[in-house]
GUTIZA-121651 format. One record per residue (C-alpha): residue number from 1; residue in one letter; x, y, z. Coordinates in pm, 1 decimal, m for minus. Last residue first. Layout:
REM GUTIZA-121651
<site NUM,'a',<X,Y,Z>>
...
//
This chain:
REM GUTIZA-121651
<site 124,'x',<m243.2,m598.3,1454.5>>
<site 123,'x',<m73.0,m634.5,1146.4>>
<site 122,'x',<296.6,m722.9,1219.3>>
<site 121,'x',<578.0,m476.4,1129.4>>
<site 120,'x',<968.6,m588.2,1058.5>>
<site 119,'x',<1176.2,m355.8,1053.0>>
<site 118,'x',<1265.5,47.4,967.2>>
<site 117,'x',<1041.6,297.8,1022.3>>
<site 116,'x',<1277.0,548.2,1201.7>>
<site 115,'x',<1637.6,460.8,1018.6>>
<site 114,'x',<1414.3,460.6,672.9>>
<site 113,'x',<1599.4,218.8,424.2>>
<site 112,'x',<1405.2,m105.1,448.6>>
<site 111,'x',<1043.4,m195.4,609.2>>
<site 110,'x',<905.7,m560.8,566.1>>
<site 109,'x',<529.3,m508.5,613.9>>
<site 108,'x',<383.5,m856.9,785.4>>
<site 107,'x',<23.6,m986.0,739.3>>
<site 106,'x',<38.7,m1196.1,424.2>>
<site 105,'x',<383.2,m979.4,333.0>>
<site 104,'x',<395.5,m639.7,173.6>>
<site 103,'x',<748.4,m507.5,76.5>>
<site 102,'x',<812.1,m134.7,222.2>>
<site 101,'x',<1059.6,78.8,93.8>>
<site 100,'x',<1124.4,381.0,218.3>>
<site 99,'x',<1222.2,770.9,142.5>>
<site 98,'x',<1350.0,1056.6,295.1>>
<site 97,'x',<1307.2,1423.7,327.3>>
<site 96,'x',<1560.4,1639.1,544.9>>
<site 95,'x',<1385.3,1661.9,875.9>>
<site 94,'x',<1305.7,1974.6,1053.5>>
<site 93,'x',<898.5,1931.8,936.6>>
<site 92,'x',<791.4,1550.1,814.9>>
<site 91,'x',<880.7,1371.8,467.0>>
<site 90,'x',<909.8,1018.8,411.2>>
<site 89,'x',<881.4,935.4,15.2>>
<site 88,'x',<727.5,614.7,m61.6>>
<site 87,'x',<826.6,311.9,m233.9>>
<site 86,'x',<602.0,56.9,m242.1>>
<site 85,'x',<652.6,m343.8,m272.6>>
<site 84,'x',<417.0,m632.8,m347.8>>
<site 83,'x',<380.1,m589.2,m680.4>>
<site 82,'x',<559.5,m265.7,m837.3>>
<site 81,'x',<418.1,95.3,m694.6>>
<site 80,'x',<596.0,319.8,m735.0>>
<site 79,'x',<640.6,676.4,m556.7>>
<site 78,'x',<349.7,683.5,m275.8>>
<site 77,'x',<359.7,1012.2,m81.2>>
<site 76,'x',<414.6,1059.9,293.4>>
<site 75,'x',<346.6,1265.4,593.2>>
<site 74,'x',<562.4,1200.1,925.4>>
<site 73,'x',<529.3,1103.4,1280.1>>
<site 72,'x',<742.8,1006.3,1576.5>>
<site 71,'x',<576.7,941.8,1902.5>>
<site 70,'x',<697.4,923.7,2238.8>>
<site 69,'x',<514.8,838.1,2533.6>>
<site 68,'x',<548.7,434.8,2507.5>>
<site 67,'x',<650.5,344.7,2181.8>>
<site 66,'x',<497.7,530.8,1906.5>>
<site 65,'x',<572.6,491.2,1532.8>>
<site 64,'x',<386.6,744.9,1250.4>>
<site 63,'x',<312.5,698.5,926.1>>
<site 62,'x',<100.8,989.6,741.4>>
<site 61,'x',<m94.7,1010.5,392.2>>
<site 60,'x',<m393.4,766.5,377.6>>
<site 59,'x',<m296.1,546.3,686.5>>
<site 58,'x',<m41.7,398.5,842.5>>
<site 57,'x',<45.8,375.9,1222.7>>
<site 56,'x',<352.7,166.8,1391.0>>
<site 55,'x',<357.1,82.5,1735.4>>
<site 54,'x',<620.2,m59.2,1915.6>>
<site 53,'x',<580.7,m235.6,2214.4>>
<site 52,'x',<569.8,m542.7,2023.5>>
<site 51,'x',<909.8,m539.0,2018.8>>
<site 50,'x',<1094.5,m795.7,1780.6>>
<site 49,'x',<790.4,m807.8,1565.1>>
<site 48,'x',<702.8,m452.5,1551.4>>
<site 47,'x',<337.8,m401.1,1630.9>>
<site 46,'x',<127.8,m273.0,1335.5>>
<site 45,'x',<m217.5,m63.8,1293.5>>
<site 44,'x',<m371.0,1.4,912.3>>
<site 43,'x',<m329.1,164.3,550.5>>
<site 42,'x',<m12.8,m82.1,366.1>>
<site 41,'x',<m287.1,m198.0,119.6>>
<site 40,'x',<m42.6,m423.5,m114.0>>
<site 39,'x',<m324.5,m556.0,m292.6>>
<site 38,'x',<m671.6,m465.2,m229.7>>
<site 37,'x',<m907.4,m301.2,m47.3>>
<site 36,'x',<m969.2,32.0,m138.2>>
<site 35,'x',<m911.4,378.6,m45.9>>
<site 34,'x',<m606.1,396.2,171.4>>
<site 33,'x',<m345.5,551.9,m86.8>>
<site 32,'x',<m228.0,199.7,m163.3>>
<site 31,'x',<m581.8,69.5,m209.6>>
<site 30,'x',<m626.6,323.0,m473.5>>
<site 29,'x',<m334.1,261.5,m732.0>>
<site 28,'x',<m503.1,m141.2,m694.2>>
<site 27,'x',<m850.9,m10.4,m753.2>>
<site 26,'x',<m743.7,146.3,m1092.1>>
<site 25,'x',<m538.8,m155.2,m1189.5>>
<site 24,'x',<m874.0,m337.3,m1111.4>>
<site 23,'x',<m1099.8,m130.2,m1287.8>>
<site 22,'x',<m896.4,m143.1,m1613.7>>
<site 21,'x',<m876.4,m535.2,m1659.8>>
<site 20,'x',<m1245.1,m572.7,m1569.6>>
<site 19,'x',<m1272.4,m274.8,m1818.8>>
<site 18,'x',<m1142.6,m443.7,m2064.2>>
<site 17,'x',<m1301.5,m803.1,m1979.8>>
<site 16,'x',<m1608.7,m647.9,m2035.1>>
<site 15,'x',<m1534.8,m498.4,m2349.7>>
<site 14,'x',<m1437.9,m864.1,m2514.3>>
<site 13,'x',<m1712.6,m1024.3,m2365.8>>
<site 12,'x',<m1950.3,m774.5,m2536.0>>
<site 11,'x',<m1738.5,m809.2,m2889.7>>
<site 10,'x',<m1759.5,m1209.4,m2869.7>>
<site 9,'x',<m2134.2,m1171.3,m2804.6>>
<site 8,'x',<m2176.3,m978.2,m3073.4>>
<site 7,'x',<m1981.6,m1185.3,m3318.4>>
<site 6,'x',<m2198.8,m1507.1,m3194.8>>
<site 5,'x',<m2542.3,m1287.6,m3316.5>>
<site 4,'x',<m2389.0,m1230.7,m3637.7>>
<site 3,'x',<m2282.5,m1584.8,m3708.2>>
<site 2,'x',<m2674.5,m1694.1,m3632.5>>
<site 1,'x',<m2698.1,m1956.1,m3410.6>>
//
């Protein structure tokens, strides 16, 4: 094989394992917001473990809990992102603004430092 021929295909290889590598931290800032499906996607329908009366709601940019008649909702913006945890920032009308952090599980969200959201949330 000519050497020329073996430095292209080192080159090609080369670019598309770069955007391999670029695509998929691209998809992974996506999934969080709800539009993808990857790793930590948080978007979806939970039932708290010690009450599975309680609901808990995700999806692009509101979380909201229900048990029984009442309902308490909210709007919310990723902050980090860092393997298997998010931070976002709890905000919803009346309330002073917030923020929780949510570590991603196999099928369990483990939900620290927001009195309302806080536990431990099966997927459904």
């Amino acid at each position: 094989m000519p050497a020329r021929w073996i430095g292209s295909v080192s080159a090609s290889v080369f670019i598309i394992f770069l955007l391999c590598s670029l695509l998929s931290r691209a998809a992974s800032a996506l999934c969080v917001l709800g539009m993808g499906n990857c790793s930590p996607a948080i978007s979806g329908e939970y039932v708290m473990l010690d009450n599975p009366n309680t609901k808990l709601t995700i999806d692009a940019s509101k979380i909201a809990a229900s048990q029984g008649p009442m309902t308490i909702a909210a709007d919310y913006t990723v902050r980090s992102v860092e393997g298997n945890q998010v931070v976002i920032d709890v905000t919803a009308p009346g309330t002073p603004p917030g923020s929780a952090t949510i570590v991603v599980d196999d099928r369990v969200l483990h939900i620290k430092g927001n009195f309302v959201f806080d536990g431990d949330w099966k997927r459904k």
